[in-house]
PDB file of N, CA, C and O in Angstrom, chain B, residues numbered from 101:
ATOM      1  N   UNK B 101     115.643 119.187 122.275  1.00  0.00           N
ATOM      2  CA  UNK B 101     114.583 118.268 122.056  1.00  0.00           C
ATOM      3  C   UNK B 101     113.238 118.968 121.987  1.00  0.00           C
ATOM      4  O   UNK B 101     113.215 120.164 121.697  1.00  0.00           O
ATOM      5  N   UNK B 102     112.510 118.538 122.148  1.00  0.00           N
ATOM      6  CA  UNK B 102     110.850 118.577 121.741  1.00  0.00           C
ATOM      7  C   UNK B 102     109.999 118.480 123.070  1.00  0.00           C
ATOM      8  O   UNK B 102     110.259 117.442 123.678  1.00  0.00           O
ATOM      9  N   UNK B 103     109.172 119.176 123.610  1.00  0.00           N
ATOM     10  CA  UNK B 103     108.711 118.846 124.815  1.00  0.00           C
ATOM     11  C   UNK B 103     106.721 118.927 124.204  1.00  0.00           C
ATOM     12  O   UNK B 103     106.263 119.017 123.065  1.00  0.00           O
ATOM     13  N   UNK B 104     106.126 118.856 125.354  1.00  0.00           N
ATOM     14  CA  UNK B 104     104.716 118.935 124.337  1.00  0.00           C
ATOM     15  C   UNK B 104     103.709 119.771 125.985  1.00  0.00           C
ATOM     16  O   UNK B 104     103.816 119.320 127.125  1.00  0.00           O
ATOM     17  N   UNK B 105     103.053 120.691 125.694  1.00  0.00           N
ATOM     18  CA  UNK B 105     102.249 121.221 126.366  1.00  0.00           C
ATOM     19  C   UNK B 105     100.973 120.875 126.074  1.00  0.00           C
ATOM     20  O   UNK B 105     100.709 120.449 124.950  1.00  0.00           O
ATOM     21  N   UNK B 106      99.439 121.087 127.606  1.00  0.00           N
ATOM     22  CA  UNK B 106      98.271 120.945 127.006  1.00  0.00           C
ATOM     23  C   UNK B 106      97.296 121.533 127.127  1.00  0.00           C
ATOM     24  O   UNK B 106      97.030 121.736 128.312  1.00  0.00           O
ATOM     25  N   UNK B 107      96.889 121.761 126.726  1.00  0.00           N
ATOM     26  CA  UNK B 107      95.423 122.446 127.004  1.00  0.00           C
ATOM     27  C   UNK B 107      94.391 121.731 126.762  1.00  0.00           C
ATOM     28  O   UNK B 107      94.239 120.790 125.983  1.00  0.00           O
ATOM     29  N   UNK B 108      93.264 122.538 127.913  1.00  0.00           N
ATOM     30  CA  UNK B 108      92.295 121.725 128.430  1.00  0.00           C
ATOM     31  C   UNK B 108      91.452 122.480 128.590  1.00  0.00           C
ATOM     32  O   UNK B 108      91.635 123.433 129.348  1.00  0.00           O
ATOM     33  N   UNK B 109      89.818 122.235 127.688  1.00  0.00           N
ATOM     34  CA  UNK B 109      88.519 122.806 127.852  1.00  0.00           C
ATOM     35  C   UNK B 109      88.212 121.777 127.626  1.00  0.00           C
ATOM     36  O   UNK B 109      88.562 121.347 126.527  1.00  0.00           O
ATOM     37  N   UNK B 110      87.407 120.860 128.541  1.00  0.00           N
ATOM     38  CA  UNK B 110      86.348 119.894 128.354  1.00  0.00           C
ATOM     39  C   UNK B 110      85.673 120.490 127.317  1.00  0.00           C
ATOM     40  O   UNK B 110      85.864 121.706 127.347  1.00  0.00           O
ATOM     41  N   UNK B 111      84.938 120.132 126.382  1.00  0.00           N
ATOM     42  CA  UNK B 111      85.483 118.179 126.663  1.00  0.00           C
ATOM     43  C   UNK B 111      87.011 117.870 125.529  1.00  0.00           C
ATOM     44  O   UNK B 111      87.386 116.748 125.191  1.00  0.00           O
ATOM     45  N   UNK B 112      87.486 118.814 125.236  1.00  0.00           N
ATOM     46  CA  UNK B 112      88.518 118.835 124.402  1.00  0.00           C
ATOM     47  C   UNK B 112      89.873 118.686 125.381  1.00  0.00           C
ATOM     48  O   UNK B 112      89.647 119.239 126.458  1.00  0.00           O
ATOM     49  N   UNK B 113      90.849 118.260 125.335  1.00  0.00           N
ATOM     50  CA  UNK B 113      92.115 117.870 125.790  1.00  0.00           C
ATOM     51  C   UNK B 113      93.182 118.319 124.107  1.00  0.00           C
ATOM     52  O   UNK B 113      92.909 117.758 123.046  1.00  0.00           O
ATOM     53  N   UNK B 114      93.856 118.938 124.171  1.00  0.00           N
ATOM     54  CA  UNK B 114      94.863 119.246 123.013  1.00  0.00           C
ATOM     55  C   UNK B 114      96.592 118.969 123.307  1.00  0.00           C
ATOM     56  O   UNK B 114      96.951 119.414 124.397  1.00  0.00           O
ATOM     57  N   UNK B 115      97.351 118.506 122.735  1.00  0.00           N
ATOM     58  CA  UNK B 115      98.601 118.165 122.964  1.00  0.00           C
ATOM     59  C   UNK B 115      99.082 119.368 121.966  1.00  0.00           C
ATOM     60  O   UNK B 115      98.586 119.518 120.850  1.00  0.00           O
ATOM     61  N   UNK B 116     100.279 120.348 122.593  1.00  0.00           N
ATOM     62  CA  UNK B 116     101.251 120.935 121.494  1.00  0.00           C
ATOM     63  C   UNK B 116     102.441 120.504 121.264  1.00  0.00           C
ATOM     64  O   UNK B 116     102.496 119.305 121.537  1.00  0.00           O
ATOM     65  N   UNK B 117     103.294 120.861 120.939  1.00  0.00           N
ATOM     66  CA  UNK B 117     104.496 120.251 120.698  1.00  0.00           C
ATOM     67  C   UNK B 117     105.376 121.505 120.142  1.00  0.00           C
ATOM     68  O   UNK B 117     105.289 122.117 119.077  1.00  0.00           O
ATOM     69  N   UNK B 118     106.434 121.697 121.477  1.00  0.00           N
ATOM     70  CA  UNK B 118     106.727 122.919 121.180  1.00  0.00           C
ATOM     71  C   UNK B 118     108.584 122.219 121.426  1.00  0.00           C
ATOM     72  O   UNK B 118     108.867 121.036 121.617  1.00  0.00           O
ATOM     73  N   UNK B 119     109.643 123.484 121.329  1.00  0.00           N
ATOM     74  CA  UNK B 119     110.780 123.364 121.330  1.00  0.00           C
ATOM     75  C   UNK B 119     111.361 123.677 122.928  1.00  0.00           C
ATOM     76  O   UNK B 119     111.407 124.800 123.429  1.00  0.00           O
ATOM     77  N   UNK B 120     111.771 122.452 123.567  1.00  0.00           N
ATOM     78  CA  UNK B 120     112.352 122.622 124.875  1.00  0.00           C
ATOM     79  C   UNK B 120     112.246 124.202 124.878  1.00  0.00           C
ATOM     80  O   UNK B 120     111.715 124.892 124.007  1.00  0.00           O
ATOM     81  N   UNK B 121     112.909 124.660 126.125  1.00  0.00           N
ATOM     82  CA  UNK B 121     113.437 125.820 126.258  1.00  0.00           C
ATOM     83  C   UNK B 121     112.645 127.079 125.596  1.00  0.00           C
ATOM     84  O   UNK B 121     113.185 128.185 125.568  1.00  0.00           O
ATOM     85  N   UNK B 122     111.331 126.864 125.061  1.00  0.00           N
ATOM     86  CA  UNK B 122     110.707 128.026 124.241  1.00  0.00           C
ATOM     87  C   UNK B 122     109.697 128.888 125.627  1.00  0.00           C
ATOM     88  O   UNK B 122     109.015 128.715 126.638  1.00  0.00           O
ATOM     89  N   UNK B 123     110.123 129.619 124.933  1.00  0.00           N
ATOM     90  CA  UNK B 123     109.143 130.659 126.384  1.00  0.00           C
ATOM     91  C   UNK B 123     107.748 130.871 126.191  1.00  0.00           C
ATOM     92  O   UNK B 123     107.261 131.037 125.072  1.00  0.00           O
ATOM     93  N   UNK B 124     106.932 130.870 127.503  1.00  0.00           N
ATOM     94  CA  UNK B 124     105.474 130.593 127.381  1.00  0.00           C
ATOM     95  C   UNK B 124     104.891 131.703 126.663  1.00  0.00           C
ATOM     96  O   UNK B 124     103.764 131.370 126.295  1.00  0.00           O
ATOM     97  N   UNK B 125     105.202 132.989 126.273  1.00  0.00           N
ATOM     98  CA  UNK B 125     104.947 133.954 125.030  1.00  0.00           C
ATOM     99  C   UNK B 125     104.851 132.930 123.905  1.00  0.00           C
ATOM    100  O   UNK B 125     103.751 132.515 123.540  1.00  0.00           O
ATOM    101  N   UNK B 126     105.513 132.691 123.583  1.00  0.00           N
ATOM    102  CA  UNK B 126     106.075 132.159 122.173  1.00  0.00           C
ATOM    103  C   UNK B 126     105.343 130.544 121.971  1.00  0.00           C
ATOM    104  O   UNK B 126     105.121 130.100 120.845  1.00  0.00           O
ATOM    105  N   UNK B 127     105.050 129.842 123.115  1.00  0.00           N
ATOM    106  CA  UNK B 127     104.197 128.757 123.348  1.00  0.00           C
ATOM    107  C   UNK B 127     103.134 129.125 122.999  1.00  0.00           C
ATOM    108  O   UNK B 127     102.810 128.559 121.955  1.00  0.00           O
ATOM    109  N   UNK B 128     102.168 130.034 123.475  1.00  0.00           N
ATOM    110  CA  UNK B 128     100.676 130.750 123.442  1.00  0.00           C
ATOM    111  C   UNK B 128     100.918 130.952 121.972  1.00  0.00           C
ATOM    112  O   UNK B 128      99.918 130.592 121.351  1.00  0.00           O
ATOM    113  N   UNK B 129     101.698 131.314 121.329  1.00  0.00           N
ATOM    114  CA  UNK B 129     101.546 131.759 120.306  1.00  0.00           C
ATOM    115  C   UNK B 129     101.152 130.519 119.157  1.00  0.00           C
ATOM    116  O   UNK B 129     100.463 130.801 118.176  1.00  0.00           O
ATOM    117  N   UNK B 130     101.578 129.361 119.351  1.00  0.00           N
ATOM    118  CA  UNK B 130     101.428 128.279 118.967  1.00  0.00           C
ATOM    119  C   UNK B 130      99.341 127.630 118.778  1.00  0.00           C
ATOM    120  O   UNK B 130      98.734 126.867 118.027  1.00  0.00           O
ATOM    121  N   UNK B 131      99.063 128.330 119.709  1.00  0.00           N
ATOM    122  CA  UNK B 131      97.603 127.956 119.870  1.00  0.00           C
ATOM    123  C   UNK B 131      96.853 129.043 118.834  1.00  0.00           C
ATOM    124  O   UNK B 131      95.953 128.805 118.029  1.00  0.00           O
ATOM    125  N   UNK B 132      97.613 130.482 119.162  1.00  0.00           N
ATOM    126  CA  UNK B 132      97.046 131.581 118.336  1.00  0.00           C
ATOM    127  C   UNK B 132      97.669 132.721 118.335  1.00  0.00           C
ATOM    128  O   UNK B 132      97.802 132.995 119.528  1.00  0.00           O
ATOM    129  N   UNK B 133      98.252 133.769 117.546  1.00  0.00           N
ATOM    130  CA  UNK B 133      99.115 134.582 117.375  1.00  0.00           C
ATOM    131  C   UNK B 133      98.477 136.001 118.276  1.00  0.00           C
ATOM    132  O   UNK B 133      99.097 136.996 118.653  1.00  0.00           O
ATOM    133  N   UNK B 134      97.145 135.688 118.429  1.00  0.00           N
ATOM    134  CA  UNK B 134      96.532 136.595 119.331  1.00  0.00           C
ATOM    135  C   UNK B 134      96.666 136.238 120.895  1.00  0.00           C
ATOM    136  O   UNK B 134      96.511 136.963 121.878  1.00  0.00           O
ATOM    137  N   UNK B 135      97.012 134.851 120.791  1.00  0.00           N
ATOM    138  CA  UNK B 135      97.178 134.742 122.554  1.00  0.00           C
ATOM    139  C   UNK B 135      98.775 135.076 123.097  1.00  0.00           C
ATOM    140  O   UNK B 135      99.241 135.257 124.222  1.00  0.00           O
ATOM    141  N   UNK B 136      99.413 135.062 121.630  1.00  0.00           N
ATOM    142  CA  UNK B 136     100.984 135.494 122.389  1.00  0.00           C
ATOM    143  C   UNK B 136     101.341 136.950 122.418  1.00  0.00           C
ATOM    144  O   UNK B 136     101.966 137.491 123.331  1.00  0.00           O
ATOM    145  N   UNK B 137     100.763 137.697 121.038  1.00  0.00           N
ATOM    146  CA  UNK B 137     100.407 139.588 121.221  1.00  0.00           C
ATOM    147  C   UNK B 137     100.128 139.825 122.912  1.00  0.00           C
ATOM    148  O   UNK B 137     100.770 140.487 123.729  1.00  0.00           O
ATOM    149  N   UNK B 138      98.706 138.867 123.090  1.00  0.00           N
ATOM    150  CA  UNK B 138      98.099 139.752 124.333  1.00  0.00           C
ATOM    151  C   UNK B 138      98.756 138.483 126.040  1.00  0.00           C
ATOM    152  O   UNK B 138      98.409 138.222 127.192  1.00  0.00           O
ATOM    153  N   UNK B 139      99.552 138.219 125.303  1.00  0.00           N
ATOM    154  CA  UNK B 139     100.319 137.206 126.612  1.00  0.00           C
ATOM    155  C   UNK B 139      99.960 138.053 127.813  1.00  0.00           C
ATOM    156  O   UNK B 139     100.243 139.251 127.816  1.00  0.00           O
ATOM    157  N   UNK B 140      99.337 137.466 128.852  1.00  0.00           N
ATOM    158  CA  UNK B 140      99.863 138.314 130.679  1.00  0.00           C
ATOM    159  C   UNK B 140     100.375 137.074 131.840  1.00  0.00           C
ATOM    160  O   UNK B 140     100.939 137.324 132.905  1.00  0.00           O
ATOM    161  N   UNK B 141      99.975 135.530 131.267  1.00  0.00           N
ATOM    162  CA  UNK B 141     100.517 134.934 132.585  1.00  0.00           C
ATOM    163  C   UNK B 141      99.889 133.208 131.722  1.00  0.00           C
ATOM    164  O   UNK B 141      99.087 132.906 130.837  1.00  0.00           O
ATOM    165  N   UNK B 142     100.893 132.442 132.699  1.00  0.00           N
ATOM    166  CA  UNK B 142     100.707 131.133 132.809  1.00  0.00           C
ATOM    167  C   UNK B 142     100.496 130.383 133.768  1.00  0.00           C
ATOM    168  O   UNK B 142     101.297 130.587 134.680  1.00  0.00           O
ATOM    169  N   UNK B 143      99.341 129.141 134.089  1.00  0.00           N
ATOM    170  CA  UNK B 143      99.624 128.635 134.872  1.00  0.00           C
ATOM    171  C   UNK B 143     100.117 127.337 134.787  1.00  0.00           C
ATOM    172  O   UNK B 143      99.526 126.742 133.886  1.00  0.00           O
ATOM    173  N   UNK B 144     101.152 126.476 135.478  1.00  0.00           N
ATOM    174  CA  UNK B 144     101.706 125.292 134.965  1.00  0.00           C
ATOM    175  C   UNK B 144     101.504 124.228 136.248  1.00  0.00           C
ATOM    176  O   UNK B 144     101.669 124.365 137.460  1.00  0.00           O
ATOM    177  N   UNK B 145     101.037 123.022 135.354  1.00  0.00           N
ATOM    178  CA  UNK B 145     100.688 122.263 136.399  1.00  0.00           C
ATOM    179  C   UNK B 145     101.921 121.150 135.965  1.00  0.00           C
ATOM    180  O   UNK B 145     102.433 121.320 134.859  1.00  0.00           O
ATOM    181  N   UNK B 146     102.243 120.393 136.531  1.00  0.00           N
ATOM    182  CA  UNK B 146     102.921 118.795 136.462  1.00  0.00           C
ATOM    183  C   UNK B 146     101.546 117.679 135.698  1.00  0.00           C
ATOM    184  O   UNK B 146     100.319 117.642 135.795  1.00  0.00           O
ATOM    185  N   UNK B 147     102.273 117.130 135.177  1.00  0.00           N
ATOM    186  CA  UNK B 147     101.683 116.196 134.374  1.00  0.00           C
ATOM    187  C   UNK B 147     100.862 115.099 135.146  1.00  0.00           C
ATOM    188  O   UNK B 147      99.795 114.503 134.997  1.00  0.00           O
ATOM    189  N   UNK B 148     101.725 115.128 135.897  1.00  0.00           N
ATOM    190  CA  UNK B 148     101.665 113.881 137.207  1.00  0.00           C
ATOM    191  C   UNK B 148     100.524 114.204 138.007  1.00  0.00           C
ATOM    192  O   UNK B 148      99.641 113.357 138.145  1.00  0.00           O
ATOM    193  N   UNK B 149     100.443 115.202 138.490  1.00  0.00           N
ATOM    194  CA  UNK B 149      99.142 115.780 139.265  1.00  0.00           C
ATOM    195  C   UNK B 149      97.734 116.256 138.686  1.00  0.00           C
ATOM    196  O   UNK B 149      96.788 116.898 139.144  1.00  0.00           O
ATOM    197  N   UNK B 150      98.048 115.611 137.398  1.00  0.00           N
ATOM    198  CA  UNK B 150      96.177 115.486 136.664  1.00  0.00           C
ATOM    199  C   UNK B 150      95.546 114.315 136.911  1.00  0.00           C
ATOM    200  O   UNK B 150      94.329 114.281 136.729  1.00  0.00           O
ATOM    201  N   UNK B 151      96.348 112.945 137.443  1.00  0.00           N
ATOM    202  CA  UNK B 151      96.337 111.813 137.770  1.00  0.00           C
ATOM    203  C   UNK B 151      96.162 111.401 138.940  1.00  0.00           C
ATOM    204  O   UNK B 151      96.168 110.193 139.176  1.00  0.00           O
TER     205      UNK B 151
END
């Protein structure tokens, strides 16, 4: 299935939409081919706890 990640710089909020199971390299890369080259770390929050 399809899962969707987000990013967040006020005042912008962005939805991605990436492939279950895709690794956060390959996610970053989705935003910009330069953020998945220079990948070093993720932080992941729950959806639930922005609320």
């Amino acid at each position: 299935g399809l899962i969707s990640f987000l990013t967040i710089k006020p005042p912008e909020v962005r939805a991605w939409t990436i492939k279950e199971g895709t690794r956060a390299p390959e996610a970053a890369g989705k935003i910009h081919t330069d953020f998945q080259k220079g990948f070093i770390c993720v932080e992941v929050i729950d959806y639930n706890t922005l609320y």
